[in-house]
N, C-alpha and C positions, 0 to 999 in steps of 0.2 A: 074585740079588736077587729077592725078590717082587715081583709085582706091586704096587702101592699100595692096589688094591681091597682086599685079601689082609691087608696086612699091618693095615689100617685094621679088618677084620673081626676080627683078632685082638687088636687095641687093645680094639675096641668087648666082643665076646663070650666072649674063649676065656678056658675056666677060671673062669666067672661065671655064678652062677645068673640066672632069667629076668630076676627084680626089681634085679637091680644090673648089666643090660647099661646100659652107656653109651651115650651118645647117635653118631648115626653121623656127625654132621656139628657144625660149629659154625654158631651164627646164633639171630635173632631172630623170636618166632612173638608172634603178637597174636591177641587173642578181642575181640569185641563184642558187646554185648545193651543195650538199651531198652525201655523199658514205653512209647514212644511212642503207640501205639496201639491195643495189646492186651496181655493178663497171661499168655500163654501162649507165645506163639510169640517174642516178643519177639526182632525184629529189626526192622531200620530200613528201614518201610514204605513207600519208595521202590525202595528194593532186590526190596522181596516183590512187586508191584506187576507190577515189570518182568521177572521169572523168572516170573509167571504168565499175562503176557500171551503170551510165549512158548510156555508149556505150553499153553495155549487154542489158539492158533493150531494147534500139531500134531496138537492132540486132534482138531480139525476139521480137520487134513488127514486124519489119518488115518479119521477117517467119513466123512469124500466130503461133509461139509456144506459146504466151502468148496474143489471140485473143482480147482483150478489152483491152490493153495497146492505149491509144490515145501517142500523139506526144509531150504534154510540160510535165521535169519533171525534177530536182532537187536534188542532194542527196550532204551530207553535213559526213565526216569521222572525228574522232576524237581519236585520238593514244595517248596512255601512252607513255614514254620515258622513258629508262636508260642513263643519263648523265654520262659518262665514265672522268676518268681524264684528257683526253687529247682532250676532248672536239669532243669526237665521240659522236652522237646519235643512241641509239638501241631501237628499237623498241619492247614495254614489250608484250602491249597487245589492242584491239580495246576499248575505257573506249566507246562509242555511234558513231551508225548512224542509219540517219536520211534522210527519202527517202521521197520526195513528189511526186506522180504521177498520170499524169491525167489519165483518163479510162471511159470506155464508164458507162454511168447511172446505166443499167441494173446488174453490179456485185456488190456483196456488200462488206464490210470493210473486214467480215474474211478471206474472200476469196484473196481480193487484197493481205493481210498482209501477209496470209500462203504462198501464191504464189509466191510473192517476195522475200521473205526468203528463200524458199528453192530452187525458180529456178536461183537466182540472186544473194542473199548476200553469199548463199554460195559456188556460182561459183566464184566469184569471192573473198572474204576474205579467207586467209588460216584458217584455220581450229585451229591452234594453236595457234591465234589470237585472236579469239573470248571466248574471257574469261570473262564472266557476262558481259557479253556485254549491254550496253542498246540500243534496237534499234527500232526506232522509226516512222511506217509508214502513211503515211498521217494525219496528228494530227490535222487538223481540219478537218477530217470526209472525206464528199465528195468531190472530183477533180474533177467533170465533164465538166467544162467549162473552157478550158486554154487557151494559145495561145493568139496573139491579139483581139479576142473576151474577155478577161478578164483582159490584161493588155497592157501598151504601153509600148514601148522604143525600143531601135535599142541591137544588138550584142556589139555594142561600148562601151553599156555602164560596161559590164562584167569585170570589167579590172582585179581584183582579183580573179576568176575563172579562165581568162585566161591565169594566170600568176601561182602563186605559193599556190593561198590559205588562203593566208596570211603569209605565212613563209617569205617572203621578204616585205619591202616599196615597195610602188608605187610612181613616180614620178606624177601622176595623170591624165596622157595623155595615151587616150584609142588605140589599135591596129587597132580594123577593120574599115575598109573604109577608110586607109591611105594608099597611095603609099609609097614606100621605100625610098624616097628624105624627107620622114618628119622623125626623129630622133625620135619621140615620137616611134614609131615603129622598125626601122631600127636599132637605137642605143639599144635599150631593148634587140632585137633578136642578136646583137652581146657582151650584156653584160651578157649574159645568155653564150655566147657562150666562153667567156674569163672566165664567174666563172665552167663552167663546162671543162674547159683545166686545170684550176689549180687543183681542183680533181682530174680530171683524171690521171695528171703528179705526182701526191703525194706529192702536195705541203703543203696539208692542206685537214683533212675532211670533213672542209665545208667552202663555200665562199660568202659573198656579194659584189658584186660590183657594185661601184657609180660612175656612169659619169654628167658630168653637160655641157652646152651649151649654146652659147649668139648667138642669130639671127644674121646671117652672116657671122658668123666665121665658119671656116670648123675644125680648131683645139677645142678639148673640153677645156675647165676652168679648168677641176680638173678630175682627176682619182681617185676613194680610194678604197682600199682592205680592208676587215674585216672577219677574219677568224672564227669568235668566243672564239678563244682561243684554238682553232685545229691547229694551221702551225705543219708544219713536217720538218726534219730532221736540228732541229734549227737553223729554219729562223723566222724572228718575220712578220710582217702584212707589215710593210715600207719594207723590204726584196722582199715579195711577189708585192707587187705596185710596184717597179724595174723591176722586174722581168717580168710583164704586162707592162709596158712603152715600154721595151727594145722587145717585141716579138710582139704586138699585137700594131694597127692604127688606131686608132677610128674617123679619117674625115669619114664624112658620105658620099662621093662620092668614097671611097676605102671600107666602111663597103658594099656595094652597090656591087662592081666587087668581093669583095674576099667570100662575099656569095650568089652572083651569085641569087641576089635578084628580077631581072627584068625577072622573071618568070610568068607566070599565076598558079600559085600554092595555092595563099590566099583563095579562097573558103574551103578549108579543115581544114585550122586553126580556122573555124566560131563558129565548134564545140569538145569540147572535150579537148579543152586548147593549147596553140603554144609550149608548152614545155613540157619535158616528156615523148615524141613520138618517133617513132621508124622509122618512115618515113624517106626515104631519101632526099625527097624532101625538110626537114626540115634540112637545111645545117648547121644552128645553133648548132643541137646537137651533130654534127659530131667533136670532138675536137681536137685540135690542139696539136701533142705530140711532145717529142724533143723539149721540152722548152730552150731557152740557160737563163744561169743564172748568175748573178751578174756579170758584167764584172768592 
């Protein structure tokens, strides 16, 4: 008897051109996008917030501007909203964040907290943002010991970090350490990439999308759209899932060629989250305009 790995490969691949390899697994993959706060980048400015206060911090560990920053650390943003009628979100004000970071032994709490705040949270938070803000630095004291000396698990396990934050579901199948032939991955980074087309086209100012999949089929089960109660220029949510049918190809052996997947480019997604970014290597965020619509 084969192996199952084995025999699953020969389900998904053998005997099947690239564009009608089936999917490797079964399960459910979500994308998210908002024009919450800007027309580009469109993702949920909580999320972007807290992946760059991170980046800051390394960026000045690594230049010696902030010399007792160590390597593992954490920060967590939390944003007030104006829920608009038409189901826009505006951003009021930061209500907390929350930064854990390790550092060498020898500095003490006041020093870390003053440090951070004013070289870090307020490079990076606007200014007109921080409004009684609460914010919160290392709350249980000292960080000195991080990293796999203090705790186990792989990048894998991040899957809400490296997605939205929490602003979207997760299907519950992790990104890193997968090749682009597994949909856990592949399908995510193109349902990220169809909810950030419909933004961007002004279909709606905000979008989830759900795709689903059964081992071996290369077509998905189900598409759905969910705007929140944002669509634009009255179309309702079944309008907008048309509208996704009729423009966008979700076999994962076409999601593969039209984002040009089979790159060496995953080392950069490890950190800092696969969405949200401005890279162009991140093909995903690049959207698709000139929708055609309802035919």
């Amino acid at each position: 008897m084969q192996p199952q790995s084995a025999e699953i490969a020969n389900c998904v691949h053998t005997g099947k051109e690239e564009t009608d390899f089936g999917a490797g697994d079964q399960g459910l993959m979500f994308g998210y996008a908002t024009d919450e706060w800007d027309t580009e980048i469109l993702h949920p400015y909580s999320h972007y917030l807290s992946n760059k206060l991170c980046e800051t911090l390394a960026e000045m560990r690594h230049s010696g501007e902030i010399p007792w920053l160590r390597p593992d650390a954490k920060s967590q943003v939390i944003l007030e909203y104006k829920y608009e009628s038409d189901g826009k979100l505006t951003p009021v004000r930061v209500y907390n964040i929350l930064i854990s970071q390790q550092h060498d032994p020898s500095v003490d709490n006041e020093t870390i907290r003053t440090t951070i705040h004013e070289k870090v949270i307020k490079k990076v938070i606007p200014e007109n943002l921080l409004i009684d803000s609460k914010i919160v630095i290392n709350p249980s004291g000292e960080f000195a010991l991080g990293g796999p000396d203090a705790d186990a698990g792989l990048t894998g396990r991040k899957i809400i970090v490296d997605t939205y934050g929490g602003w979207s579901p997760h299907g519950g199948g992790a990104f890193s350490g997968k090749d682009p032939t597994k949909v856990d991955r592949s399908a995510a980074y193109y349902a990220r990439y169809v909810a950030k087309s419909i933004v961007a086209n002004k279909l709606a100012h905000r979008a989830l999308v759900q795709v689903s999949y059964a081992i071996g089929l290369a077509d998905p089960l189900s598409i759905h759209v969910d705007t929140h109660g944002s669509a634009m220029g009255g179309l309702t949510d079944e309008d907008i899932t048309k509208i996704v049918v009729q423009n966008f190809n979700f076999r994962p052996g076409h999601i593969i060629k039209e984002l040009d997947l089979k790159r060496p480019i995953y080392q950069k997604t490890a950190k800092y989250g696969h969405f949200g970014r401005t890279d162009p290597d991140f093909t995903w965020e690049k959207p698709k305009m000139g929708l055609k619509k309802i035919e």
